[in-house]
C-alpha positions as CSV (number, residue, x, y, z in Angstrom):
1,X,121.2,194.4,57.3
2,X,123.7,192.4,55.3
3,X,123.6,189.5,57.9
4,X,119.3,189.7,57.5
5,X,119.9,189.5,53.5
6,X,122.2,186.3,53.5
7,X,120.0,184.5,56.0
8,X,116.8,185.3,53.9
9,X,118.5,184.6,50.9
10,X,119.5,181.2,52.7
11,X,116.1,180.6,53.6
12,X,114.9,180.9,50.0
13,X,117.3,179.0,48.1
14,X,116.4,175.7,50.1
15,X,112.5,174.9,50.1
16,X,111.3,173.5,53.1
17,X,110.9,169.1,53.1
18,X,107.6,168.8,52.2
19,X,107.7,171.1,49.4
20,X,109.9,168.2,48.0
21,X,107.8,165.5,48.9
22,X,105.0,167.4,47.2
23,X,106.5,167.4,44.0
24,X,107.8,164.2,44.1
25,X,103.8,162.9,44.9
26,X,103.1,165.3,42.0
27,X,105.4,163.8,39.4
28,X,104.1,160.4,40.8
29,X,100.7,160.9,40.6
30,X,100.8,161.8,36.8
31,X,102.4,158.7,36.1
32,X,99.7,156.7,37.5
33,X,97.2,158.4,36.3
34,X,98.8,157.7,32.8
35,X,98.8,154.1,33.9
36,X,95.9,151.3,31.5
37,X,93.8,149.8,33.9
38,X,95.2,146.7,32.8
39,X,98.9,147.4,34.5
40,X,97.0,148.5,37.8
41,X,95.4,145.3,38.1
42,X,98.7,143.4,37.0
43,X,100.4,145.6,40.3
44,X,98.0,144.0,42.5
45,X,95.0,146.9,42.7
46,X,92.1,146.9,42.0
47,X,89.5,149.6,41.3
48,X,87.0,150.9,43.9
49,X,84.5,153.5,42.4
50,X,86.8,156.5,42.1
51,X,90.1,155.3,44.3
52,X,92.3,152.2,43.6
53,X,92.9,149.7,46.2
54,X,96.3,148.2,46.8
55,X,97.4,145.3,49.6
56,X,100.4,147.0,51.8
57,X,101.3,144.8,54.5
58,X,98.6,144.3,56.7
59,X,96.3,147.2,55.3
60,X,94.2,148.2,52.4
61,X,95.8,151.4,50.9
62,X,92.9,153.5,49.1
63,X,94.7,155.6,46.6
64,X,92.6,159.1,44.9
65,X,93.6,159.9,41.7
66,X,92.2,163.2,42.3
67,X,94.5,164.9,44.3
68,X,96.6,161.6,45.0
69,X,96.0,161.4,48.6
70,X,96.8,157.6,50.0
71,X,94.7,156.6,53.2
72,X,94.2,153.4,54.9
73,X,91.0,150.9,55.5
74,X,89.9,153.4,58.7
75,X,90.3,156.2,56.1
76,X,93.3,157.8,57.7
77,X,95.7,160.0,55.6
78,X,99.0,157.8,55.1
79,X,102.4,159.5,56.2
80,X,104.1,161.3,52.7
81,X,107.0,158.7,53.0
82,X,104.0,155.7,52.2
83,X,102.2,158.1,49.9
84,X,104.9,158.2,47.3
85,X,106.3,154.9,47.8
86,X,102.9,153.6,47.3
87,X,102.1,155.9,43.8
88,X,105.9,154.6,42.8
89,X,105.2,151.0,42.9
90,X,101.6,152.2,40.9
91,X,103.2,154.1,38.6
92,X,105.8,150.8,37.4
93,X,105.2,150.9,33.6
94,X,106.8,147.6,33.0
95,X,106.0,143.8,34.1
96,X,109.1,142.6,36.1
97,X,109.3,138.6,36.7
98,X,108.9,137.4,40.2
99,X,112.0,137.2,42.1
100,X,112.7,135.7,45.6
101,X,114.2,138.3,48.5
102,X,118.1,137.1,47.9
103,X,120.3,140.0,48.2
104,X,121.1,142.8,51.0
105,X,120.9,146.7,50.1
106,X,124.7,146.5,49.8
107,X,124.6,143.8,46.7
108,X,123.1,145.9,45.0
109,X,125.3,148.2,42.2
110,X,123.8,151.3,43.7
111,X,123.5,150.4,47.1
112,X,127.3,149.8,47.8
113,X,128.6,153.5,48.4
114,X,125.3,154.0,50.7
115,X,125.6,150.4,52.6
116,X,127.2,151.9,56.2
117,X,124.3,154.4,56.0
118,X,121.5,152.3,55.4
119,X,123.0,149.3,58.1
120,X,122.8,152.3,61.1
121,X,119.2,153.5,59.7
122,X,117.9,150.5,59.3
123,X,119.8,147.4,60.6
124,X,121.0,148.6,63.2
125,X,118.0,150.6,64.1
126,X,116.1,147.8,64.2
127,X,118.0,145.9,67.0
128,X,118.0,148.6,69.3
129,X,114.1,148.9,69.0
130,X,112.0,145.6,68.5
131,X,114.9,143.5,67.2
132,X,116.3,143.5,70.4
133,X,114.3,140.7,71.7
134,X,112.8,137.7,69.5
135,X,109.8,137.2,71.3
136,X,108.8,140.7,70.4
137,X,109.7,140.6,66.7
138,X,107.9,137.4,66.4
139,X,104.9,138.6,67.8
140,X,105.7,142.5,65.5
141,X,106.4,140.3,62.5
142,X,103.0,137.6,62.6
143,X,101.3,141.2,63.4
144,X,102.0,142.6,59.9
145,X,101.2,139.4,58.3
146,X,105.0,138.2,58.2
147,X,105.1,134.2,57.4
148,X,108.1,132.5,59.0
149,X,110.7,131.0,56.4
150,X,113.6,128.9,57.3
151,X,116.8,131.1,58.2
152,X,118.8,132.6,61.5
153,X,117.4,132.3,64.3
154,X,114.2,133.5,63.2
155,X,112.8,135.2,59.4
156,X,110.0,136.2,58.0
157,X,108.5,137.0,54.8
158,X,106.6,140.0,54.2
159,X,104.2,140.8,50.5
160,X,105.1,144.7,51.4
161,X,103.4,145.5,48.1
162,X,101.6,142.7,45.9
163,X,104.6,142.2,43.8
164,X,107.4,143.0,46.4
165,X,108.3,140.2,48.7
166,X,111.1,141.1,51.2
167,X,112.5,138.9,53.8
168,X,113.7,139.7,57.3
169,X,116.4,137.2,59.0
170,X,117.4,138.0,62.2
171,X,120.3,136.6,64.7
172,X,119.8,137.0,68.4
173,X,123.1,137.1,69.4
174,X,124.5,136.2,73.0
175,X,126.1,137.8,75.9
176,X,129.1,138.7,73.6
177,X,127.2,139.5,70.9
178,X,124.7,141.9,70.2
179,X,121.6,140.8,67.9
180,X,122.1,141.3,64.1
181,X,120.1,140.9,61.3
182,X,119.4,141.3,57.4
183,X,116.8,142.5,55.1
184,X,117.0,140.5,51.9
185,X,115.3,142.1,48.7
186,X,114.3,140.4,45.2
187,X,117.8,141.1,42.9
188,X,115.1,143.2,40.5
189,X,114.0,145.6,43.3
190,X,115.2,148.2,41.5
191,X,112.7,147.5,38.8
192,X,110.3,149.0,41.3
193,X,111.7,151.3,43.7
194,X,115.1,153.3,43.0
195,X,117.6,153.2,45.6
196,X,116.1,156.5,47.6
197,X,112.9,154.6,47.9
198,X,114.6,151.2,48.8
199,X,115.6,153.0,51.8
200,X,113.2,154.5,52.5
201,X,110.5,151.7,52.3
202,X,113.5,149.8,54.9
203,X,113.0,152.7,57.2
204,X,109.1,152.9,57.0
205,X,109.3,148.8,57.7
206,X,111.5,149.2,60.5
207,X,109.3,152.0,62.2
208,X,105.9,149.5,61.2
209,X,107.7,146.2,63.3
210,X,108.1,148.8,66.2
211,X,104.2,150.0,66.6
212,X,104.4,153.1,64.1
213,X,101.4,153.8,62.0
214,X,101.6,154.2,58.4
């Protein structure tokens, strides 16, 4: 009897995921809906009868204020990791200046303690999947609309969201070496996403070169 009250008292004291991610689209949602028209349209969207339209990589993200549910052009129900990342960058209140992708995760101040993390979730991650082979990340990266810039052995830019540019560089390594690469980010990025959502966007960008849907 004791053991059954701990483990339901366990149960109780931590909600399941989604739950979280609920609130977290909740909170979001408010703040976009608080949003003047005119700061919408600076972020990129624009309005479509009742939803707001956004560019996200290769798609057209519709986002309904009622009920803040985020689908693409075919009218499919985003994953809740694009969801929120999406009513974040809508809900920026302020107007940061345009920055070129310059610095790695671990340059920034609150990336540093979280850097080994994020290099085996994403970095690392990503060479054992498409970043394996360049041929395939070339044909991944011209897929999401990725433009090549001038870096490594090959790099491309991505407009994730209309005012966040981030740039892939990737090394293909040889028979000593395994490939390597880097995902440079505008200095300000924290201007728009926090460092949960930095690495998260990372992991949903990862998971988009390899095939996955949004």
């Amino acid at each position: 009897m004791a053991d059954s009250r701990r483990e339901s008292a366990g149960r109780s004291a931590v909600p399941p995921p989604q739950h979280n991610l609920e609130d977290a689209a909740a909170q979001a949602l408010i703040r976009v809906c608080r949003q003047p028209p005119q700061q919408l349209e600076w972020l990129g969207a624009r309005r479509a009868s009742q939803h707001w339209v956004v560019p996200v990589l290769d798609d057209l993200l519709s986002v309904e204020l009622d009920g803040g549910t985020v689908r693409t052009s075919a009218g499919r129900p985003t994953a809740a990791a694009w969801r929120i990342l999406t009513l974040h960058y809508l809900a920026v209140a302020e107007r940061p200046s345009p920055q070129a992708p310059a610095v790695s995760f671990a340059d920034l101040p609150a990336g540093r303690a979280y850097a080994p993390v994020y290099r085996r979730r994403v970095i690392e991650r990503l060479c054992r999947t498409v970043g394996r082979d360049g041929r395939a990340l070339r044909a991944a990266a011209e897929a999401l609309g990725g433009r090549a810039a001038p870096e490594g052995d090959a790099a491309f830019d991505f407009r994730v969201y209309p005012r966040v540019r981030l740039r892939l560089v990737w090394y293909g390594g040889d028979q000593e070496l395994e490939p390597s690469a880097v995902l440079l980010l505008p200095a300000n990025i924290e201007s728009f996403f926090c460092p949960e959502d930095i690495v998260v966007l990372s992991e949903r960008l990862v998971s988009r070169w390899g095939g996955g849907r949004f």
